[in-house]
C-alpha positions in Angstrom: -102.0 325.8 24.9 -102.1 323.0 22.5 -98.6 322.8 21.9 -98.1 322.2 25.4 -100.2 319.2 26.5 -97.3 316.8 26.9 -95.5 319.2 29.7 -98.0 319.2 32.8 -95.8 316.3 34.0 -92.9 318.1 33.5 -94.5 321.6 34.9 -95.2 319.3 37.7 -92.3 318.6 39.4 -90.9 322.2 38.9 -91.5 323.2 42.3 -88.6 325.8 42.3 -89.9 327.3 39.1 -87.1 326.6 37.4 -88.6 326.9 34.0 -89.3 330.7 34.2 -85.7 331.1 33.8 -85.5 329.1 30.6 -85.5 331.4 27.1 -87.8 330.7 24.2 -85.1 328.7 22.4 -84.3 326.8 25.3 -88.0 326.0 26.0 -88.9 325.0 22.6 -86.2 321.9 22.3 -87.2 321.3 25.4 -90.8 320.8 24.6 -89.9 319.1 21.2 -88.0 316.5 22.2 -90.5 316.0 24.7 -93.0 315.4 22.8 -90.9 312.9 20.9 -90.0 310.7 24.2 -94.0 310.8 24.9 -96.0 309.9 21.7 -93.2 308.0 20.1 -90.0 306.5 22.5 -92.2 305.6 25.3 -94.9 303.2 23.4 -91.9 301.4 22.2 -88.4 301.3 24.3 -89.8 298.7 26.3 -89.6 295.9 24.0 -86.1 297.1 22.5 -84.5 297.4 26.1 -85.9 293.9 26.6 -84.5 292.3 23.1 -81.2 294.5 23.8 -81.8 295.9 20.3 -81.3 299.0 18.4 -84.0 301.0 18.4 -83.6 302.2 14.6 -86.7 304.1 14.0 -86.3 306.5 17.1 -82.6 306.8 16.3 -83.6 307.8 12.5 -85.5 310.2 13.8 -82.5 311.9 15.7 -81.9 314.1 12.9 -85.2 315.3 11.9 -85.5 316.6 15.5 -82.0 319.2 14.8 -80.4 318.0 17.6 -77.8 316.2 16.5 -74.3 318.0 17.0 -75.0 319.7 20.0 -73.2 322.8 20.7 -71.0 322.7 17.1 -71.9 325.5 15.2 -72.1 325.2 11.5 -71.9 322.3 9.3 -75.4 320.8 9.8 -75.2 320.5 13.0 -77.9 321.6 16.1 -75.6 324.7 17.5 -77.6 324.4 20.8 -76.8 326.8 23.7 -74.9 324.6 26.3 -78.7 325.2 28.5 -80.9 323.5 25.8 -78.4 320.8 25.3 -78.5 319.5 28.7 -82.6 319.5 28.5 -82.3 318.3 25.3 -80.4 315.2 26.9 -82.3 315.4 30.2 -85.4 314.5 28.2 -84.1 311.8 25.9 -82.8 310.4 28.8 -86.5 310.5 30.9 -87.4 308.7 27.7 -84.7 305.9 27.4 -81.1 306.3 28.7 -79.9 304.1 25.4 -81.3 306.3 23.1 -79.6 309.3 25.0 -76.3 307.3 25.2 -76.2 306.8 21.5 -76.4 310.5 20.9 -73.6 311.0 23.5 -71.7 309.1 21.9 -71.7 309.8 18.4 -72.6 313.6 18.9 -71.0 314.3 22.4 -67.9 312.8 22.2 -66.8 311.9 18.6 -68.5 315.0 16.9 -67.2 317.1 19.3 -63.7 315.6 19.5 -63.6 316.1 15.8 -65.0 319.8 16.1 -62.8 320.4 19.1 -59.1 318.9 17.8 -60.1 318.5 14.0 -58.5 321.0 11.2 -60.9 322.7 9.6 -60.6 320.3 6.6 -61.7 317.8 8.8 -64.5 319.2 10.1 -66.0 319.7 6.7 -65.0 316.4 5.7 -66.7 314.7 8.6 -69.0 316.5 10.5 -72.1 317.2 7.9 -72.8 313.6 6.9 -72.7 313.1 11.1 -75.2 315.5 11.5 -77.2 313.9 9.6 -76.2 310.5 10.5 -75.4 309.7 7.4 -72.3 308.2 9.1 -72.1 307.2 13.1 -69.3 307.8 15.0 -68.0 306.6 17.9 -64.9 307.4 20.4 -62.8 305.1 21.6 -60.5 305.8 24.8 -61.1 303.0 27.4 -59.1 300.1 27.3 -59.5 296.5 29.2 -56.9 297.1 31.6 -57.3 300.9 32.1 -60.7 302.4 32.9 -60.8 305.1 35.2 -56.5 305.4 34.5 -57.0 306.7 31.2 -53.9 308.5 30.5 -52.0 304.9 30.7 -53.8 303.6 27.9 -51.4 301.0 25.6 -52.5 301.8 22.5 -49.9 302.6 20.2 -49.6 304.3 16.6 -46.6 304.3 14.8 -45.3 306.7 11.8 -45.0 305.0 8.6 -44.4 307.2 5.8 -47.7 309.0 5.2 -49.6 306.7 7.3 -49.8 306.1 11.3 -49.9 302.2 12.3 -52.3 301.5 15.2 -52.2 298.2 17.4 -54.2 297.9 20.5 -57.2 296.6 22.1 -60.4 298.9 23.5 -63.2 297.8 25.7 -66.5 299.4 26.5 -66.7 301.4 23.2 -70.3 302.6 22.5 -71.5 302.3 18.6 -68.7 300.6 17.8 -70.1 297.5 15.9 -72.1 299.9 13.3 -69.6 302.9 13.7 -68.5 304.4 10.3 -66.2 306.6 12.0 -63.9 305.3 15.1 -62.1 308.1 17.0 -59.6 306.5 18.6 -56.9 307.9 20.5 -53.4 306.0 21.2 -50.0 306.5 22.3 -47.3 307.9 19.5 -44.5 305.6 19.7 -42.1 308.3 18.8 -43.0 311.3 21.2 -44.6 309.1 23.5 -48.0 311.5 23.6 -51.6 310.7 23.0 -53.2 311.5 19.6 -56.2 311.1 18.3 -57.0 309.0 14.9 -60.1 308.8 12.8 -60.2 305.1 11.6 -63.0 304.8 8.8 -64.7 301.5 8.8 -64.3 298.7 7.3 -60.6 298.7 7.8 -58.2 296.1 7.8 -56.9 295.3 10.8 -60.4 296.8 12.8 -62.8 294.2 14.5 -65.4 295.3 17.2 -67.5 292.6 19.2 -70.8 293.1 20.9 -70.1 293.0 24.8 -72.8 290.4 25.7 -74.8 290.0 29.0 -75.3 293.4 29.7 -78.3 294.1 32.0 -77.6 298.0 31.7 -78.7 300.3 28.8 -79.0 297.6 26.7 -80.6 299.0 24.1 -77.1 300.7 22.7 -74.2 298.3 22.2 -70.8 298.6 23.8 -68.4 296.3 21.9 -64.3 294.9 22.1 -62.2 296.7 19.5 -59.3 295.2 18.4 -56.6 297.0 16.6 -54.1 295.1 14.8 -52.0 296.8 12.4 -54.8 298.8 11.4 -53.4 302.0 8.4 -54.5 304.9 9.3 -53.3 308.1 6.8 -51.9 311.0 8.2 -54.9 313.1 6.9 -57.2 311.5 9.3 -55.3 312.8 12.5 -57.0 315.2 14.5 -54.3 318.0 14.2 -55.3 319.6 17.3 -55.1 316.6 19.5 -51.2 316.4 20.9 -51.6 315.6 24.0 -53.8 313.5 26.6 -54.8 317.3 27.9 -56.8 317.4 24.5 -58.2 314.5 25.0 -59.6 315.5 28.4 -60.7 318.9 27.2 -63.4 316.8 25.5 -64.2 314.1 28.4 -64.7 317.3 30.6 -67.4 318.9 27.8 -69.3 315.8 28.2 -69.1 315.1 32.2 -71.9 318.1 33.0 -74.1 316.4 30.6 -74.0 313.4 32.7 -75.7 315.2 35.5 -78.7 316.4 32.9 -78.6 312.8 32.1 -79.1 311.4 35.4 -82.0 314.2 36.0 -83.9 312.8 33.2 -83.9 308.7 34.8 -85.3 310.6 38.3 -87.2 313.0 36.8 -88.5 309.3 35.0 -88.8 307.6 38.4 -90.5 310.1 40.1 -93.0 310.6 37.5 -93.8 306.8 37.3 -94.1 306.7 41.4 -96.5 309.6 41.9 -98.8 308.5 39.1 -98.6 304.7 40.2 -99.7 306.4 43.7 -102.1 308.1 42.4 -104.0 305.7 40.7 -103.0 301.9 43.0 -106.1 301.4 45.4 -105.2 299.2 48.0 -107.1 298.6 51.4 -109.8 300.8 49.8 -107.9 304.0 48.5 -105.0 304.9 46.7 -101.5 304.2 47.7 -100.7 308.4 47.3 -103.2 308.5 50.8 -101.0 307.2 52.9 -98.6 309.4 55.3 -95.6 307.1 54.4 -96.5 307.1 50.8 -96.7 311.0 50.9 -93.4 311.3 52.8 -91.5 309.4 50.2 -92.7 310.8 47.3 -91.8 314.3 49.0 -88.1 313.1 50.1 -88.0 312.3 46.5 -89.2 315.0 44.7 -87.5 317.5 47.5 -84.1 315.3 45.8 -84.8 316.2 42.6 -85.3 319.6 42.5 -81.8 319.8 44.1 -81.1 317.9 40.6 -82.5 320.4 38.9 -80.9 323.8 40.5 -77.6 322.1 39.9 -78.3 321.5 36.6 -79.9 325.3 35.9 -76.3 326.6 37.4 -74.2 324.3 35.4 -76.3 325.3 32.5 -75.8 328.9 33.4 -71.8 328.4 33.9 -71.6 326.6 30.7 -73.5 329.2 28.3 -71.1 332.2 30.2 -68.2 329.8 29.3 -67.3 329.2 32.9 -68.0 325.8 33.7 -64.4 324.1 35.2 -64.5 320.2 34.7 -64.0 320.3 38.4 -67.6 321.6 38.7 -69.2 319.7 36.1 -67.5 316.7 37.9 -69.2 317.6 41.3 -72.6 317.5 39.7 -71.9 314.6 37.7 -71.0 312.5 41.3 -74.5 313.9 43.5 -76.8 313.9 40.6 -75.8 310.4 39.5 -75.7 309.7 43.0 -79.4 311.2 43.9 -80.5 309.4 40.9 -79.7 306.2 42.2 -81.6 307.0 45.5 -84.6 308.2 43.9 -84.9 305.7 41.3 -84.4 302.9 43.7 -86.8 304.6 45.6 -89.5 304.6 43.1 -89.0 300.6 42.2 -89.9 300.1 45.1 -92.9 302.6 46.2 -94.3 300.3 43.0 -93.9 297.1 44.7 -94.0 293.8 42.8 -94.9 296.0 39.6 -92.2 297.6 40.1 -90.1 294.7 38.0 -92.5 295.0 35.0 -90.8 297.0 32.2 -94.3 298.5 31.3 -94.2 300.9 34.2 -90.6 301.8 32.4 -88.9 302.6 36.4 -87.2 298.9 36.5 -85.7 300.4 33.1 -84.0 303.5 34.5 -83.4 301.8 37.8 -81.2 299.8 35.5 -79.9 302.1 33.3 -78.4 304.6 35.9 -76.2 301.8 37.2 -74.1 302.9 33.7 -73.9 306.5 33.9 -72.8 306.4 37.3 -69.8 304.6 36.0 -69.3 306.4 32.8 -67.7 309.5 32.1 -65.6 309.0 35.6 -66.9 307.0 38.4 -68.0 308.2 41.9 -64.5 307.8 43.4 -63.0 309.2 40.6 -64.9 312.4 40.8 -64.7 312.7 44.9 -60.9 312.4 44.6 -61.1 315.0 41.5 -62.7 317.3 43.8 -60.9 316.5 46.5 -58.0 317.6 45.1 -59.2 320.9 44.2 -60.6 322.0 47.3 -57.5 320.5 49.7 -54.3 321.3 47.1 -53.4 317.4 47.5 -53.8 314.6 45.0 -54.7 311.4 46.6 -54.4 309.1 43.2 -51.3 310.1 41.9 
């Protein structure tokens, strides 16, 4: 039972017994990259969270884990089931939602945009040195006047001769100060659709500033692009990528991780509020013997196993090839929701401690503030939804 001293935490809060239902290469990421996030992210993430700094040394070790790529099968990368995926980002994510973030982004959504739109040229151009992380990548959609209304991004890229001319601005782009490779998608002046570009760094015309001041997942940078003139060749056009409906076809791959994501920071919160519980003495016993005490931590924990049966099903939808983005979007909204509640919760079952980044909730409390924006906000999704269960769209 050696190998599984890090999981009675996680055993723990399986009251459903939900791991019963996970196979034996499902389980062993899971209990890999677990044991990562507890003998080497935890001791650590702290003081990089607080420094808003890279966390180089966990992110080197990204690789030697085998879970970078995700689902891509072939060319180095991790060829996960879409089950093990989710854990494997659940459990990054109970680490440190940065760290998690960075592999969303450079596996998630521009590994997978390449693998999903690329030729196959591409894909062997690009995606081995990105398993490895040889090369980062980052994908870059949102714009500073168009967040959640995507598809009226400004971007433009014009045909010239054997190259495409790109001129634009983009905001809120993770990775992109140390990217390598910059998928960027813009608006083809000549058939007025939205393709996507692979702009290799350094390039003329490319500059990418920090966004500063950020009090969420600040560990992983967000930066400004700005796109002026930039000469992109024709080769580096994702053939497959005609149309803003390609574009979403990757957005709606990533949404359902979202939910595993936001598991992980409550999974996190609840943790950190039992064993603070637990082990707090105050008027002569511990904090966990109080009736209040007990009911919260049991409204919480009764929250997250909800958490995790949506996750199992999404999990389950995915691997059969079933999930609808319209599903992964409902699970996205109430787990990043739940999160919230639980984690916010937790801060303050902790009490003035609650604040200190040593018991690591303050962190998550934090960090879940971003991924219930990202990816689609709670509106977004309850109108997405919406829409799909009445017939009528109420943001068109």
């Amino acid at each position: 039972m050696a190998e599984y001293e890090h999981l009675g935490e996680a055993l723990g809060t399986d009251f459903f017994s939900v791991r019963e239902q996970f196979t034996p290469e499902q389980w062993a990421r899971f209990a890999e990259v677990r044991s990562f996030v507890d003998d080497e992210v935890l001791p650590d993430i702290g003081a990089y969270w607080e420094r808003a700094e890279l966390p180089w040394p966990l992110i080197r070790r990204l690789p030697e884990l085998k879970i970078v790529g995700e689902t891509i099968e072939g060319y180095g990368c991790a060829g996960m089931s879409p089950m093990a995926c989710g854990l494997v980002h659940m459990e990054l994510h109970r680490g440190d939602g940065s760290l998690g973030t960075f592999l969303g982004v450079h596996a998630g959504l521009a590994m997978q945009s390449i693998a999903m739109c690329g030729s196959e040229e591409q894909k062997q151009r690009w995606l081995p040195s990105m398993s490895t992380m040889e090369r980062i990548g980052a994908f870059a959609l949102t714009e500073p006047e168009h967040g959640s209304d995507s598809i009226a991004l400004e971007t433009t890229a014009r045909r010239d001769g054997d190259h495409w001319i790109v001129d634009g601005t983009k905001r809120w782009i993770g990775n992109a100060t140390i990217a390598d490779l910059v998928v960027v998608w813009a608006r083809d002046t000549g058939s007025g659709e939205v393709i996507g570009l692979v702009v290799e760094t350094p390039a003329e015309g490319y500059s990418a500033t920090v966004i500063a001041g950020k009090v969420s997942l600040r560990s992983v940078w967000q930066a400004d692009i700005t796109l002026d003139g930039v000469r992109v060749p024709d080769a580096n056009r994702l053939v497959e990528a005609r149309t803003f409906k390609d574009t979403a076809r990757v957005l709606a791959n990533t949404r359902g991780i979202c939910a595993w994501m936001a598991l992980g920071h409550a999974t996190a919160g609840y943790d950190a509020a039992l064993r603070y519980a637990l082990a707090r003495q105050q008027f002569g016993k511990p904090l966990a013997s109080f009736q209040i005490v007990q009911q919260r931590l049991v409204h919480m924990l009764a929250d997250l196993t909800g958490m995790q049966l949506y996750c199992m099903q999404l999990g389950r939808l995915a691997d059969a090839g079933r999930l609808s983005p319209t599903v992964a979007g409902l699970a996205k909204m109430n787990n990043t929701r739940t999160a919230r509640k639980i984690l916010s919760e937790a801060r303050d079952l902790l009490g003035g401690n609650g604040i200190l980044l040593e018991h690591h909730v303050v962190r998550h409390w934090a960090d879940i503030e971003a991924i219930h924006t990202f990816e689609g906000t709670e509106t977004m999704q309850t109108l997405i939804v919406g829409r799909d269960i009445t017939g009528i769209s109420a943001f068109t």
